[in-house]
N, C-alpha and C positions, 0 to 999 in steps of 0.2 A: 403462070403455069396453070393450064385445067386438069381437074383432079377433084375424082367423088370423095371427097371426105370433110369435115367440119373444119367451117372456117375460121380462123384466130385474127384477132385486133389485138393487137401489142400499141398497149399505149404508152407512150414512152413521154417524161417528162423533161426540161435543159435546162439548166441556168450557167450559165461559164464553164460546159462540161465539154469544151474541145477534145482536152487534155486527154481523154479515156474515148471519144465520144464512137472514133470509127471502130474502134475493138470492140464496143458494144455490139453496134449495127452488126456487123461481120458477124458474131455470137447467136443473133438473131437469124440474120440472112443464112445462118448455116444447119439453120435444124432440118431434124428428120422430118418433122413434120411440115409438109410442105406448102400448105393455106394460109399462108401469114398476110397480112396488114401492116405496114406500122405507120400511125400515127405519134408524130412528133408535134408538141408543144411545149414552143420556146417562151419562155419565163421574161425577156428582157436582155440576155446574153449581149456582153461588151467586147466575147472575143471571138470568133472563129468558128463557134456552133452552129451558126445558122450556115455559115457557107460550106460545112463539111456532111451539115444534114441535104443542102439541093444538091450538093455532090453525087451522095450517096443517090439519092430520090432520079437523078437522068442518069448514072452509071448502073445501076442497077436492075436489070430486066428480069428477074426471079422475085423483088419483092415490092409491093406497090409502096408508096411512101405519100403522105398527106403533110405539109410542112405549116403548124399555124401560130397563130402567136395567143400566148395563154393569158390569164386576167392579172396578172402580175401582182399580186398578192401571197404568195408565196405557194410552194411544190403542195402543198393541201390543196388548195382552190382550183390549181394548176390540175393535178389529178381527178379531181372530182367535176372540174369542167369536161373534161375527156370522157368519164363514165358516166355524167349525166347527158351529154348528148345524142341527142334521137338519130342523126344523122349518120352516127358509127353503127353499121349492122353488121354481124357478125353470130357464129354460132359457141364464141367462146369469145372471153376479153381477160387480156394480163396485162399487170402492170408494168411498166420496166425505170428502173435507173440508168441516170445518164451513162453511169463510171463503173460499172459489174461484167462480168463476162460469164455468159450462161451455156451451161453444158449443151451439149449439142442436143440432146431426148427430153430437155426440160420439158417442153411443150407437150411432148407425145407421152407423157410421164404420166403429166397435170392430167391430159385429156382422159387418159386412161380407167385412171382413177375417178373422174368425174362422171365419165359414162356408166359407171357401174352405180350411181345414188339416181333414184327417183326425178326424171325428167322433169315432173311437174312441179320439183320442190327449187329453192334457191339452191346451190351447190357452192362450195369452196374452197379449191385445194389450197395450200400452203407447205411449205416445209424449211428442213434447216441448210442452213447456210456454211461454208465455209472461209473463214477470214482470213484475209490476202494482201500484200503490202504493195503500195504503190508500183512494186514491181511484178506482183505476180506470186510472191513467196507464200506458201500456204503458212500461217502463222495459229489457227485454230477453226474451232469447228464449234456452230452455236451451241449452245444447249437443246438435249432432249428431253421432251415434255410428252410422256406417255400417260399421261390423265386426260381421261375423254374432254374434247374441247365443247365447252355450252355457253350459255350465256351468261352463269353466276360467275364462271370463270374472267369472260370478257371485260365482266365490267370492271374488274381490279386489275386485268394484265390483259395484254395483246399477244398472244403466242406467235404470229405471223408478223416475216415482213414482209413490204409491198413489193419487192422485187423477188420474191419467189408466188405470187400468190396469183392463181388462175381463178375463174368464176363460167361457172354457166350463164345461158340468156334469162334466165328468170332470176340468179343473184344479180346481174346488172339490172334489170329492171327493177326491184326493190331498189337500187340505190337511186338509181334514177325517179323512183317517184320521190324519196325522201328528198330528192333536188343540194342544192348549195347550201349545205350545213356547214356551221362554225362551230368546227370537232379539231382535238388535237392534231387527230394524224387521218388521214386517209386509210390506213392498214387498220389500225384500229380500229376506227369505222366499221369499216368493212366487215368486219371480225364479229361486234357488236351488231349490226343490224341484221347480217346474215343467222346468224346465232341466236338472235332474239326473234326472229320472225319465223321460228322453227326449222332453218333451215339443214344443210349435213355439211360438216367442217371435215375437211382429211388435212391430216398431219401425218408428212411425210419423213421418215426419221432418215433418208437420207438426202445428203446434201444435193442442192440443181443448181448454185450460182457460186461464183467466186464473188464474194464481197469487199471490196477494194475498202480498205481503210487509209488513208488520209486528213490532214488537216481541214479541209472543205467539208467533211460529210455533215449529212444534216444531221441525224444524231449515230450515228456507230454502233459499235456492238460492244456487248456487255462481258468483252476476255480480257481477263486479266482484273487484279487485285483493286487500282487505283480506280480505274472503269467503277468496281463494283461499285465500290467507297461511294463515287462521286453520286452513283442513282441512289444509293439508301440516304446519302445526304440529304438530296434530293429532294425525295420521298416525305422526308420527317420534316424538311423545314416547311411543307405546307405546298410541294408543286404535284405532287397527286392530286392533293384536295381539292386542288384549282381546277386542274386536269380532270377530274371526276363531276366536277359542277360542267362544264364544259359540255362534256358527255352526255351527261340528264338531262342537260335543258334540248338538246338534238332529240335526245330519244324521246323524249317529251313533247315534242314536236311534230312527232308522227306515231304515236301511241296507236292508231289504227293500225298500222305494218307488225306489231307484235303478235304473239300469238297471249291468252289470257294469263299463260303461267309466266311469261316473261315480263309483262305488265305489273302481275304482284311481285313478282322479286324485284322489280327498278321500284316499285311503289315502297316494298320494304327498305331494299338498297337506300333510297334515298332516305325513309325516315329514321333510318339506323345513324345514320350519317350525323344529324342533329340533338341523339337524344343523350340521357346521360350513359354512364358508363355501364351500366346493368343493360339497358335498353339497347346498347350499343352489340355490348356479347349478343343479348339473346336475337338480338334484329340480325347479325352478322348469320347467327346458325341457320334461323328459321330463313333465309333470304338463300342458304347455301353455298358462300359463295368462299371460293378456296383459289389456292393459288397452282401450280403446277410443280413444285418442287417444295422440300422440307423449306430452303434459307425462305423461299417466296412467302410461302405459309407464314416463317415466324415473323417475318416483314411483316406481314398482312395485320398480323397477332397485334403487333408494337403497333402500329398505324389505329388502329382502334380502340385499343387503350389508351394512346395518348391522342385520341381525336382527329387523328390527322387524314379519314379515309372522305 
């Protein structure tokens, strides 16, 4: 379809995600806004994903489709191979999951919202989620985070996920110079180097995807009591701490992409992290860095005192 308006690359990642895969597509192919792309990269897939994505790709005359096969080291590499590629051009780039179904103005939502931050700056929308049972039954709705999103935030919590999260051409190109980083998650990423390189994060407090929860998912959402349990378990036995060393050595890695203030707070971040318990408080304040909710905070609190940030 030709049509004056800003074009979208939907990057879409697969691994065995038949099961959900065409409900997706159809999700996609059905928005209002009508520039779409989708690029599909398949992971390795042992069932039926690839033949229900060339399906799609010659049944489909509304949406172009790009079918590739990703570096199979798992949905990270997979996704960050997609947004480091020079060869995807576009004037907006979103992520998407195999197994979600997205409202139909998600896109035209994101866009909205993005045209209104400073062209020349990185841009990032994000927002909440709605959690949905393998059949569709709405069972919850993520958490709202109405604390301005920055960088001291990022580096202790990821407020976005990858399947709601839109970007301008200047947030993909930052990611793209920072290239094939070995980071926890790609959303977080994202979240982080946007954030850190001065850029403008929107959070959006209403829901744009149905999040399908399942046995499969790579990690889930945070509803319900045991959920909680099992991340603050998590957290304390020491897979933050791993997950935040992870993080610093990427950021560290491209310390030119920051802007100076975000440079001293990873510089503090990081040496809060090693020192002792006085050093720790006061490196925690002077660094800034907070969580989005009271429980987040007191988490944060106990992670620093007992060393575990």
């Amino acid at each position: 379809m030709i049509c004056d308006c800003p074009e979208v690359a939907v990057l879409l990642c697969t691994f065995n995600g038949g099961r959900y895969l065409t409900q997706q597509i159809r999700s996609i192919s059905e928005q209002t806004h009508p520039a779409i792309s989708l690029y599909i990269s398949d992971d390795g897939s042992q069932d039926d994903t690839c033949d229900i994505a060339r399906k799609v790709a010659s049944a489909n005359l509304q949406l172009a489709v790009d079918l590739r096969t990703g570096p199979g080291r798992g949905a990270t590499s997979n996704f960050l191979s997609l947004i480091c590629d020079s060869a995807i051009n576009a004037d907006y780039f979103a992520y998407a999951d195999q197994d979600d179904v997205w409202d139909s103005d998600k896109l035209s939502r994101a866009i909205a919202k993005l045209a209104e931050c400073d062209a020349r700056l990185p841009a990032l929308y994000c927002a909440r989620t709605r959690s949905v049972t393998e059949h569709g039954l709405v069972v919850g709705v993520s958490p709202s985070f109405l604390k301005l999103p920055s960088f001291a935030n990022a580096l202790v919590q990821n407020i976005g996920g990858g399947n709601t999260m839109v970007m301008n051409r200047v947030a993909r190109n930052l990611l793209r110079s920072a290239g094939m980083v070995e980071v926890v998650s790609h959303d977080w990423w994202t979240y982080l180097l946007i954030s850190g390189a001065g850029g403008r994060v929107e959070f959006d407090q209403n829901p744009c995807v149905d999040y399908r929860q399942h046995p499969d998912n790579q990690i889930g959402d945070n509803q319900g009591a045991l959920r909680r349990l099992v991340r603050y378990w998590g957290a304390l036995s020491g897979r933050n701490q791993r997950w935040n060393q992870r993080n610093i050595a990427a950021l560290s890695q491209n310390l030119d992409l920051l802007t100076p203030e975000s440079r001293f707070t990873l510089e503090t971040f990081s040496a809060t992290r090693s020192g002792g318990l006085v050093e720790r408080i006061k490196g925690a304040r002077k660094a800034g860095l907070y969580a989005q909710t009271f429980i987040g905070n007191l988490g944060l609190l106990v992670a620093i005192l007992l060393k575990k940030i």
